[in-house]
C-alpha positions in Angstrom: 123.7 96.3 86.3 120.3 97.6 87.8 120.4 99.9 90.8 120.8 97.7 94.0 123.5 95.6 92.1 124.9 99.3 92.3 124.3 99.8 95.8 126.0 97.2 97.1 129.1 97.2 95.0 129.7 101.0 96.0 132.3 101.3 98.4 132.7 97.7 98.8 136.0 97.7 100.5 134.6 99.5 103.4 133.5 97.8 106.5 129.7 97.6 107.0 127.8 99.4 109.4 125.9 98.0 112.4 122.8 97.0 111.9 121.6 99.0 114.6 123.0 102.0 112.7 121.8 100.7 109.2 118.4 100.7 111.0 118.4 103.9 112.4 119.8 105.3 109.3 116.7 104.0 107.5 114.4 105.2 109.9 115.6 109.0 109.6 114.7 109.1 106.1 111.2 109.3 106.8 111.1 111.0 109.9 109.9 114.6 109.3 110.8 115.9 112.9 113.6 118.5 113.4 116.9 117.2 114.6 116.7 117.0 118.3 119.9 116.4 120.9 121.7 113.0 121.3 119.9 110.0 123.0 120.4 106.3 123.7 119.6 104.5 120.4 116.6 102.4 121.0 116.6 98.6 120.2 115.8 96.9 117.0 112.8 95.1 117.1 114.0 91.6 117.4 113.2 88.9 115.3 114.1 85.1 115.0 114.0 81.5 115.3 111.9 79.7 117.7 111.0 76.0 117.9 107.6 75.1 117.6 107.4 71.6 117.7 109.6 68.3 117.1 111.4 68.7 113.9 109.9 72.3 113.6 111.7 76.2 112.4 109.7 79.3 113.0 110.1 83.0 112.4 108.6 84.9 115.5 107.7 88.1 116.6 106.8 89.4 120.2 104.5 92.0 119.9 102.1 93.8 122.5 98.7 93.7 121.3 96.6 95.8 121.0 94.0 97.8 118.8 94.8 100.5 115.7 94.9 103.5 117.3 92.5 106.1 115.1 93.5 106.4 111.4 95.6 109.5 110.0 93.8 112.1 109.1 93.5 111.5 105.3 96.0 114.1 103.9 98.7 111.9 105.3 99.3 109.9 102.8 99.7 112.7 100.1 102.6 114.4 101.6 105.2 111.5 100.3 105.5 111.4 96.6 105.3 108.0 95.0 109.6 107.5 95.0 109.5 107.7 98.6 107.0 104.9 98.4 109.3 103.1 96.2 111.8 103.6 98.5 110.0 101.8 101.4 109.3 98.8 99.2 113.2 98.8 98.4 114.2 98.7 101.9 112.0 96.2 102.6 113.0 94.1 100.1 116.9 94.8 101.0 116.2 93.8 104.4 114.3 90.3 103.3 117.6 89.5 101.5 118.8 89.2 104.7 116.4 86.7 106.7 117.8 82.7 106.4 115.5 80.3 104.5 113.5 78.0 106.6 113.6 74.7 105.6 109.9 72.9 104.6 109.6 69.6 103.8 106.7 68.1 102.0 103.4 67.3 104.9 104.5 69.9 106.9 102.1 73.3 107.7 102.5 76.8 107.8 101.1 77.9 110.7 100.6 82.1 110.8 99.0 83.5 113.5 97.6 87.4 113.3 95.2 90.0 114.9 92.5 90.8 112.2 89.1 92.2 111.6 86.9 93.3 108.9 83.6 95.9 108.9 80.3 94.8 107.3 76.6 95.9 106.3 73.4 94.2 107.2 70.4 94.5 106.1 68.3 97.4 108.2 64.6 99.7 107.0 65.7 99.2 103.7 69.1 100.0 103.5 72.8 98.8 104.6 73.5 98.8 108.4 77.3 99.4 109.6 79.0 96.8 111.5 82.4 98.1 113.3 85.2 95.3 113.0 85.3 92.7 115.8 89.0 92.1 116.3 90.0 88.4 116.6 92.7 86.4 117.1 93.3 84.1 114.0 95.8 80.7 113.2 95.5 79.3 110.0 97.7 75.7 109.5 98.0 75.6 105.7 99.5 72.5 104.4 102.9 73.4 103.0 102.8 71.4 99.5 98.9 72.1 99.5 98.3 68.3 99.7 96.5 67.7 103.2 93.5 69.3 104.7 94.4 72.5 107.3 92.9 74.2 109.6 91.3 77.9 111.1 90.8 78.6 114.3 89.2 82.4 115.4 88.6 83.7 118.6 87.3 87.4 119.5 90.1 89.6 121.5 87.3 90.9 124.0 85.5 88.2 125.9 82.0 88.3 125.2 82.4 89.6 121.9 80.1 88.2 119.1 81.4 88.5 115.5 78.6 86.8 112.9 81.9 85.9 110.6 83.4 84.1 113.3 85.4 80.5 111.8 86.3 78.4 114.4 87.5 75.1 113.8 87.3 75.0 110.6 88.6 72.5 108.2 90.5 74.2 105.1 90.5 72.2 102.1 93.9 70.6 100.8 95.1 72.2 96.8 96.1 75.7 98.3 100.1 75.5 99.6 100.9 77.5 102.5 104.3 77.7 101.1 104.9 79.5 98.0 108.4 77.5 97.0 107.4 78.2 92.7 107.7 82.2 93.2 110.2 83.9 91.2 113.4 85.8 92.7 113.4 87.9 89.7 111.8 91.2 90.2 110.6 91.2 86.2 109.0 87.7 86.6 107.4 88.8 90.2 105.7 92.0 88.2 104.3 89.6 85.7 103.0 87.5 88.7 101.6 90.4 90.3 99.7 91.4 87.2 98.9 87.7 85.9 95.1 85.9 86.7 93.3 89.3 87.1 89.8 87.7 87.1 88.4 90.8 88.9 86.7 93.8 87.8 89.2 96.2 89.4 91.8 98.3 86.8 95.0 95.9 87.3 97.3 98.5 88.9 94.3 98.1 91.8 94.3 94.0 91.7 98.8 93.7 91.6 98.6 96.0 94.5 96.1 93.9 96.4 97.7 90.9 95.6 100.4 92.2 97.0 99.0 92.0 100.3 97.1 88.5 99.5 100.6 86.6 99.2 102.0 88.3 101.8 99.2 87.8 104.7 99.2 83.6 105.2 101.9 82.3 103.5 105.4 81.6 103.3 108.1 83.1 101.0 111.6 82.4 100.7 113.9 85.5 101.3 114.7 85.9 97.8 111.3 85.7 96.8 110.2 88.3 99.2 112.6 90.7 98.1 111.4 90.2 94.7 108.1 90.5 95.4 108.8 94.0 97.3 110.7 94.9 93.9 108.2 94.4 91.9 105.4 96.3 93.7 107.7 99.5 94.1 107.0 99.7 90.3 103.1 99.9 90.9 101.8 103.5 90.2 99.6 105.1 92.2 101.5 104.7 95.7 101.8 107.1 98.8 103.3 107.3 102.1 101.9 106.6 105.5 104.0 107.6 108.9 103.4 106.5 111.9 100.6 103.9 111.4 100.2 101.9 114.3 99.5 98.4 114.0 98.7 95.8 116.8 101.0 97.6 118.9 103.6 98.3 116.3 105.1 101.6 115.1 105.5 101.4 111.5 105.4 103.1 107.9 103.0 101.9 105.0 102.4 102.4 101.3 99.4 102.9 100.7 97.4 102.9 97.5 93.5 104.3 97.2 91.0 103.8 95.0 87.5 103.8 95.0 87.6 106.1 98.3 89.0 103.6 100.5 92.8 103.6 101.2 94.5 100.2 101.6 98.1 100.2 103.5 100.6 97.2 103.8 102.5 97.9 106.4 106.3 97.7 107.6 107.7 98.3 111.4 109.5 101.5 110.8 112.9 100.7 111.8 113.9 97.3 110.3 111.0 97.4 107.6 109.8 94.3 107.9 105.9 93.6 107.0 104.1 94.1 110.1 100.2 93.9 108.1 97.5 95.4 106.0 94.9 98.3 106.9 92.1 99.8 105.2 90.5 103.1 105.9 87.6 104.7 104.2 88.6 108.2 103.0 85.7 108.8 100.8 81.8 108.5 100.7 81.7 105.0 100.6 78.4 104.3 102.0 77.2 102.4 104.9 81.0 103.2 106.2 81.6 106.2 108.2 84.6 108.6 106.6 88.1 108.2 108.5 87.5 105.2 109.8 89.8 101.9 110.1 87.4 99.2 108.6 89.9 96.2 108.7 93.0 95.1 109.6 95.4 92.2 109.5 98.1 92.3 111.7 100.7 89.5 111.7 102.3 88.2 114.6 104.2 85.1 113.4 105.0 82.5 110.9 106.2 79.3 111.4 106.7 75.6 109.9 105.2 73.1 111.9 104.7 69.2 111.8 101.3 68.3 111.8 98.1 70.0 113.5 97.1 70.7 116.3 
């Protein structure tokens, strides 16, 4: 019997608690402020259903939208020892157990829409210029069995706005699924996924973590796979804490991972951890990039099944 199979058959005759207290509960595990008087309990962030569509299921989330507020100053994310970050990945995963499957059906889309934005260099007197990200709202309708064509559609958050990686209308190509039904539910056979087809040059605790992120961002996951998936990456070494990274509007908590002097962060909102996005900020010399500063982002907003294309 591992250790959540422990978890939930201690005390098992006892009622469960809300899950506004389970929640709350959660949250004060992390939160390093002193114990202040008795308030009203804020609301869980909501999540649910929504139609989208004839025939369609979605999983949405209301979120106000706005930029990442300035990065943590880079000690943050030493203060939590790697089991606390292990600890953030098992809540998440706990809490993804609990979603309902959406139903997809073969010629149907995932449709996922985010905030995102990524730095980049050009070419200046002979060395690499900076170029600060250009937030930009981004849908991507990925076929759900990976047989039709989808489709990407980008569109800079401030009018006027130019962004030279801009993809508008974009065709994708049919063979990739936006629905990853063949993903184990075992957190064993997720590990080996996560460190399977490492065709990089990175060391492969570096590449599981990222592709941690990569299944994550555009794609759907059954519940069960989720939770595996979160299993499996609280095994990865090398893992801190984040508090109170901000995301599109979002309070939440990350693990974050960093390696060649840039720190990469999947995010969770802090209450029900549920995966809110990714953010990368340089911590080292990692030149043309100024130090402490957020150079990409992906912040998800919502993830639904969908009948056809726009």
């Amino acid at each position: 019997m591992n250790d959540l199979d422990l978890m939930r058959d201690f005390r098992a005759d006892v009622a469960p608690p809300s899950p506004a207290t389970l929640a709350d509960s959660r949250a004060a595990m992390f939160r390093a402020a002193p114990a202040t008087p008795a308030r009203s309990r804020s609301k869980r962030w909501i999540w649910g259903l929504a139609p989208a569509g004839a025939l369609a299921a979605a999983v949405a989330v209301g979120a106000a939208v706005a930029r990442p507020d300035a990065p943590p100053a880079p000690g943050t994310a030493t203060t939590a020892t790697r089991s606390e970050a292990a600890q953030v990945f098992l809540l998440a995963a706990a809490e993804a157990r609990q979603e309902p499957a959406l139903t997809v059906r073969p010629g149907q889309f995932v449709h996922v829409t985010s905030l995102v934005a990524w730095a980049g260099g050009a070419p200046k007197d002979g060395s690499t210029a900076y170029l600060a990200p250009v937030e930009k709202r981004r849908e991507v309708w990925l076929s759900a069995d990976g047989s039709r064509t989808g489709l990407l559609r980008e569109k800079p958050v401030e009018p006027g706005a130019v962004d030279p990686h801009l993809n508008d209308n974009l065709p994708l190509d049919a063979g990739t699924p936006g629905y990853l039904g063949d993903l184990p539910a075992d957190k064993a056979a997720m590990r080996d996924y996560l460190y399977a087809g490492n065709d990089t040059k990175n060391p492969a605790d570096r590449a599981a973590f990222t592709k941690v992120g990569d299944t994550l961002r555009e794609h759907y996951l059954r519940p069960d796979a989720a939770a595996a998936l979160y299993e499996a990456a609280a095994t990865i070494p090398g893992t801190t804490v984040v508090r109170g990274a901000d995301l599109a509007g979002r309070k939440g908590i990350a693990v974050s991972r960093t390696d060649q002097g840039t720190r990469h962060d999947i995010i969770f909102d802090a209450r029900t951890y549920r995966f809110l996005g990714e953010r990368d900020v340089v911590v080292g010399d990692v030149p043309p990039y100024p130090k402490n500063t957020v150079i990409g982002w992906t912040a998800q907003l919502k993830v639904e099944i969908v009948d056809r294309l726009p």
